[in-house]
N, C-alpha and C positions, 0 to 999 in steps of 0.2 A: 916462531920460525919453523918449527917443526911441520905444525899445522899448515902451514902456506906450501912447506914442499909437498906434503902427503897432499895437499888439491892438485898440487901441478900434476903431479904423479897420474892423478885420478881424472884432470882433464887431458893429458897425454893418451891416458891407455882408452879413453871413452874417443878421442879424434881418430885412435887408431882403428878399434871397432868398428866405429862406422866409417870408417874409409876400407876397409877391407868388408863389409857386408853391401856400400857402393858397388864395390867392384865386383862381386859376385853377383849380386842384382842384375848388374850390365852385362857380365857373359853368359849365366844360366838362361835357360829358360822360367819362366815364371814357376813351372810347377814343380820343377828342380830345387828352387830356391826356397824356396815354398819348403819341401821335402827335408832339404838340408838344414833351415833354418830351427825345425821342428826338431830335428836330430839334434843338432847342435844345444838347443834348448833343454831338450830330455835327457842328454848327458852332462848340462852342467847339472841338474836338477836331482839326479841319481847321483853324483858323485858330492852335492852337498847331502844328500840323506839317503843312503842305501834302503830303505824302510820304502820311500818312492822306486827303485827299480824292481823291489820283489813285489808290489802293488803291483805294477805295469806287465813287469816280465809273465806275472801269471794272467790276466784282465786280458791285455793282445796278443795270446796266443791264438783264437781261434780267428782274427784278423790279421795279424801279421805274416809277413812271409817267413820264410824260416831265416835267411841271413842275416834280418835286420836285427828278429828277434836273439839269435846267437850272440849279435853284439851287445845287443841291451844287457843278458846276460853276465857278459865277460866283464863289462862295466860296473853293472850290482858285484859281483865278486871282487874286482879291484875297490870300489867306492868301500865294500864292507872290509876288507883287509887293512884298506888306509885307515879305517875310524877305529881299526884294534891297535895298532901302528902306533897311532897319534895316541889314545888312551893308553898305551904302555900294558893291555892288556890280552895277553893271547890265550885267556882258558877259553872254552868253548862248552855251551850245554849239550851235552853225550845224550842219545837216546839209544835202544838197545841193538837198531841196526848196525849203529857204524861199524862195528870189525867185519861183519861180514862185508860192509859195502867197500870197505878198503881192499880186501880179499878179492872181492870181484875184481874191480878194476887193476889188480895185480894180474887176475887170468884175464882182462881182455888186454891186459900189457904184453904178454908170454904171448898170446893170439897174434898180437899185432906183429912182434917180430918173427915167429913161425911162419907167416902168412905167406901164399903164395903170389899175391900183389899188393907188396908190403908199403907200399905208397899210400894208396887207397886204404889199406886196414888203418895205418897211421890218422888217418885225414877223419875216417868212423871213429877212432879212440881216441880222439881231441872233443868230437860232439859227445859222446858219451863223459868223457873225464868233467866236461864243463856242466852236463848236466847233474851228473851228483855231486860236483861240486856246488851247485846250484842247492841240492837236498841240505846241504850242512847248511848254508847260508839262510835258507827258509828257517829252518828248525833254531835257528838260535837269534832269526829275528822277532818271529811269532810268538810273541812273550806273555800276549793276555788277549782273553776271550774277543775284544772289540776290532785289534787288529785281525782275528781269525776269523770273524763274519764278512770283516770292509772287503778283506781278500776271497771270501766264496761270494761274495754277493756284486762284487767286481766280475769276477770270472763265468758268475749264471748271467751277469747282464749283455755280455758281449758274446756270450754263446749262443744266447736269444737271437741277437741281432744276427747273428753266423747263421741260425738254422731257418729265420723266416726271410732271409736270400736265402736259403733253399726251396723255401715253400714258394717262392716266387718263380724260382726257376722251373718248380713243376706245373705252375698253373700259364706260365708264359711259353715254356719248352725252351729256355735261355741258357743252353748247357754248351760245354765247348764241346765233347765231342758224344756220338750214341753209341760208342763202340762198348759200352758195358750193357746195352738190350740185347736178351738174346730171343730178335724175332720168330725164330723157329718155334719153341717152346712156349712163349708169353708175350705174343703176336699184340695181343692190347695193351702191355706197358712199352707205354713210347717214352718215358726220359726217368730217370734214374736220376737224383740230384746226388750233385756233389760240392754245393756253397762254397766253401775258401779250399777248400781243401783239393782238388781234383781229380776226385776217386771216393764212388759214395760208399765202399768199403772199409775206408780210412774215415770218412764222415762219421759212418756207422758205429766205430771202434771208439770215435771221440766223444760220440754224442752218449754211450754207454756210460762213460767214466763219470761224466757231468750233469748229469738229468739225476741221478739216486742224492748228491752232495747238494744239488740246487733245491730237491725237495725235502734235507736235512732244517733248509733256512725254515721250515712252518714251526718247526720245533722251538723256534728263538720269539717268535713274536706274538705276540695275543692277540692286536687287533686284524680282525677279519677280510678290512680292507686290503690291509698288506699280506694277509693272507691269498686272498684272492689273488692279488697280482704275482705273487712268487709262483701258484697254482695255473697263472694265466705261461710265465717263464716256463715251465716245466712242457705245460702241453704244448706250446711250440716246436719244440724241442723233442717229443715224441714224435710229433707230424713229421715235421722232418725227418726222423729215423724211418718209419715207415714210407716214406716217400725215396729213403735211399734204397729201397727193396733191397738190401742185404740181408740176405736168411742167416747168416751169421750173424749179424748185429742184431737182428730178429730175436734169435736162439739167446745169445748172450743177455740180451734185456729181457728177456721174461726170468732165466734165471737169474738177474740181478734184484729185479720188484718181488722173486720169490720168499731170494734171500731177507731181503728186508722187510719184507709183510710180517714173515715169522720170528722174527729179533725182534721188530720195533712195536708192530701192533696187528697181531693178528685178525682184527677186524678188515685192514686192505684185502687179505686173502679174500674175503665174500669179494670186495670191490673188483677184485682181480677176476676173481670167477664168473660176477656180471658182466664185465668188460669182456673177457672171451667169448659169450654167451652171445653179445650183444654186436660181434667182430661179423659175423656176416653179413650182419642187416645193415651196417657203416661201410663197410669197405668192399673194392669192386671185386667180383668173381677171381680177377685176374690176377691179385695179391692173394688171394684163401690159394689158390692157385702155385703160386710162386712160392708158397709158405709148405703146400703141402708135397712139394717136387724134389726136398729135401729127401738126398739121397739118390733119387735117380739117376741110373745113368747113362739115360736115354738125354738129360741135359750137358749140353756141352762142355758147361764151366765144371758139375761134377767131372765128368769124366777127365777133362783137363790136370785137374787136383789131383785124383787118382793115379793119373799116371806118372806126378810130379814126385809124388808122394812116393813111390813104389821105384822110385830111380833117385830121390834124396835116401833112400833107407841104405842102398845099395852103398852109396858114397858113404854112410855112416860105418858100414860093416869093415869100411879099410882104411876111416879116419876118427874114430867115435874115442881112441885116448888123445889128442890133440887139438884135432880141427882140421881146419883147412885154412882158419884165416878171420880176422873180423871183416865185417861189411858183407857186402854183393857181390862185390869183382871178383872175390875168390871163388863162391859160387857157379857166376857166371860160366868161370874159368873151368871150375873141373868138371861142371853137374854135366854139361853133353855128354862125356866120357862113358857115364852110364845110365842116360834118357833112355826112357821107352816111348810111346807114343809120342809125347807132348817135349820136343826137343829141345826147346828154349825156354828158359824161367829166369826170371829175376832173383827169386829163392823160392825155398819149398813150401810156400805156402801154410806149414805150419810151425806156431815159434820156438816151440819146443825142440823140434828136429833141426829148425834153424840155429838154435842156441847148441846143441851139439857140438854142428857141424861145424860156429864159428870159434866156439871156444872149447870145445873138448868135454868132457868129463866130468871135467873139474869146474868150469865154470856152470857149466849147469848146473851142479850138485849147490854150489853155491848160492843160485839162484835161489833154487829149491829150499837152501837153507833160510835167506832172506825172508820170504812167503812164510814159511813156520812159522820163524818169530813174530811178522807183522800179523798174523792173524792169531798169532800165542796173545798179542797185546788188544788186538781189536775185538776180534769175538769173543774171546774167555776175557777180558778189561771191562766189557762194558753195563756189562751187571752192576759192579760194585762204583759206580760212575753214578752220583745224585744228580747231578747237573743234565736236564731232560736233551737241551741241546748239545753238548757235548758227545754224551753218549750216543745219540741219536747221529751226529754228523760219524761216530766210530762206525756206528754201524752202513754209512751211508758208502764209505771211503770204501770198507771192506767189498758191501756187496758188487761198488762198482767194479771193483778191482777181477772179482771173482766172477762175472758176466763177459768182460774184457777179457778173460783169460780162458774162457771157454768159449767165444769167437776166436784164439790162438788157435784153436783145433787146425782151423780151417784157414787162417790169415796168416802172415808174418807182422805180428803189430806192433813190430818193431820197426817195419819199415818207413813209415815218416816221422820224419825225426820232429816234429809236433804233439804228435800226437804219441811218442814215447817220451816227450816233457812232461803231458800232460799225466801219465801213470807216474813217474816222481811225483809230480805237483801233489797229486791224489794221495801217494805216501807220505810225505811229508805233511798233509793237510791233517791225517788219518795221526798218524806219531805227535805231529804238536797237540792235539787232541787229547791225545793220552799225559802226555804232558803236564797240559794246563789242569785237565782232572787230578793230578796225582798231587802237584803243587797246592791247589787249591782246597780241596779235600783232605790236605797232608796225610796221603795214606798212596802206597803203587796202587795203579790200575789193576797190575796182574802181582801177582805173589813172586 
């Protein structure tokens, strides 16, 4: 009897199904349904095994848009919530950031309500809160070495695909708009790629984080053929950076390959030094060009910075114990107040004076404290790390991080919220790392 209702049950809710996927067939459009159905799919699918939403969530970042991916997210975090819930079990594996990363998100809490368009601050400190909540959830899913490769070698495969639409877009000129050439100065670069992302700035800043971690995977595998093709992933993925002519993302990646030449195996250092040696005879006058105009500011976009820069400092001088507010709208709002030249700015172009300005004092210091430890455990961890690839992906996480953040000079890369996933992602990649060496080697990474 039982069995006979439990089918009724089963052929009830299966008529219901597909009478309401009928009827969305019939009023969507095909590619709607298409879209929705695929949604629809990838949330029952994350919510039977969160272990699939942190695979996804990190793999379609450099293809998804930012909303869709926000949801994906909020779902991995409810799906992981309900399976601690149901196992009656809420400890959680601690790694050394958490108290400060609590603390952060306490000062962009105090930000968001100090804020002068506390709407807007609110609406930034929901994507920020989700995304380190997102950092716990990675860190206590990544539990052993096969899930930490399937997730970097997910996330090098879709970046690939991200950066050779860019190389398309430079060999086609398939861009949405030229407003980043500045003809005056560099009259023969005609298109600047910008792939998924729409700003080869923001390209630049992601493809820095991704390329040092994608060339951690040679460390994992012996044969040569997969070697090659990780080797084939990587230079993609340079082309592309250098195709987004961002001298910031420029600057940032040579000192990230520096960094890691000298940790990992200083034999790349020659490689490096052939490769610059070898940079005029590959590439056209107009990039040696564009590379060596760093600083001038007979260029517009320097000058532009300079003067953003020199009227963010100003606002710091009368908001540097508070803020002004999380987000841009706050910015927005007061930077006119005291602009020089360059009147209008979305923010101040660099992250550090932006992290000031939104959070005070205190949340920078914060910051600043975060980066210590992570690189207390990355760069001083990785010596006593046996494990070639583990070690090898510490040092991978750090250098990207530290290239990333010396394009901050010059950028706000915290302004797409993608591609400040993609720096957690990086941390957290970098911290389970340490992790899995310390468990496995039963000994801490750092003392």
């Amino acid at each position: 009897m039982t069995d006979r209702v439990t089918g009724k049950k089963a052929e009830a809710a299966a008529v219901i199904i597909g009478a309401a996927l009928g009827a969305a067939a019939f009023l969507l459009p095909l590619q709607s349904f298409v879209l929705a159905l695929a949604a629809m799919l990838a949330a029952a699918l994350v919510l039977w095994r969160h272990e699939i939403g942190v695979f996804l969530s990190v793999g379609l970042i450099p293809v998804c848009p930012t909303t869709p991916l926000l949801g994906l997210l909020l779902i991995t975090i409810a799906s992981f919530l309900i399976r601690k819930f149901l196992k009656g079990s809420f400890t959680f594996k601690q790694t050394p950031l958490d108290p400060l990363l609590l603390f952060f998100a306490g000062a962009m809490l105090f930000s968001s309500l100090i804020s002068y368009t506390r709407s807007s601050s609110f609406t930034a400190l929901v994507i920020h809160l989700i995304i380190i909540t997102f950092y716990f959830v990675m860190t206590n899913t990544i539990t052993n070495k096969k899930k930490l490769y399937a997730v970097i070698a997910f996330l090098a495969l879709t970046s690939a695909v991200a950066a050779a639409y860019g190389v398309y877009q430079y060999y086609t000129g398939d861009i949405s708009s030229d407003a980043w050439v500045d003809t005056t100065m560099f009259e023969d670069i005609k298109t600047r790629v910008v792939s998924t992302f729409g700003n080869p700035n923001v390209l630049g800043e992601y493809l820095i984080l991704v390329i040092p971690i994608t060339m951690a995977m040679l460390w994992e595998r012996k044969s040569w053929l997969i070697k090659l093709a990780i080797g084939g992933l990587a230079g993609i993925m340079l082309l592309c950076l250098i195709y987004t002519s961002s001298r910031g993302a420029w600057l940032g990646f040579i000192f990230a390959i520096g960094i890691f030449a000298v940790l990992r195996d200083r034999r790349f250092l020659a490689l490096c030094l052939i490769g610059l040696l070898l940079v005029p005879f590959v590439l056209p006058p107009s990039y040696i060009n564009r590379f060596t105009s760093i600083g001038n500011l007979q260029d517009s976009s320097s000058a532009y910075r300079l003067s953003i820069w020199l009227g963010s400092l100003k606002v710091l001088q009368d908001y540097w114990p508070s803020g002004i507010g999380l987000g841009l709208e706050p910015f927005k709002l007061i930077y006119p107040k005291y602009a020089f030249n360059a009147a209008y700015a979305h923010h101040s172009h660099n992250i550090y004076i932006q992290l000031i300005l939104e959070t005070g004092i205190v949340g920078f210091l914060l910051f600043m404290g975060i980066l210590t430890v992570l690189y207390k455990h990355l760069f001083f961890g990785y010596r006593k790390v046996k494990d070639r690839f583990l070690s090898t992906l510490m040092i991978a996480c750090g250098a990207g991080l530290a290239g990333y953040l010396v394009h901050g000079i010059v950028e706000n890369i915290w302004y797409n919220n993608r591609v400040l996933l993609t720096s957690w992602v990086v941390i957290a990649l970098g911290m389970s790392a340490c992790k899995l060496a310390a468990a496995k080697e039963g000994v801490e990474a750092v003392d």
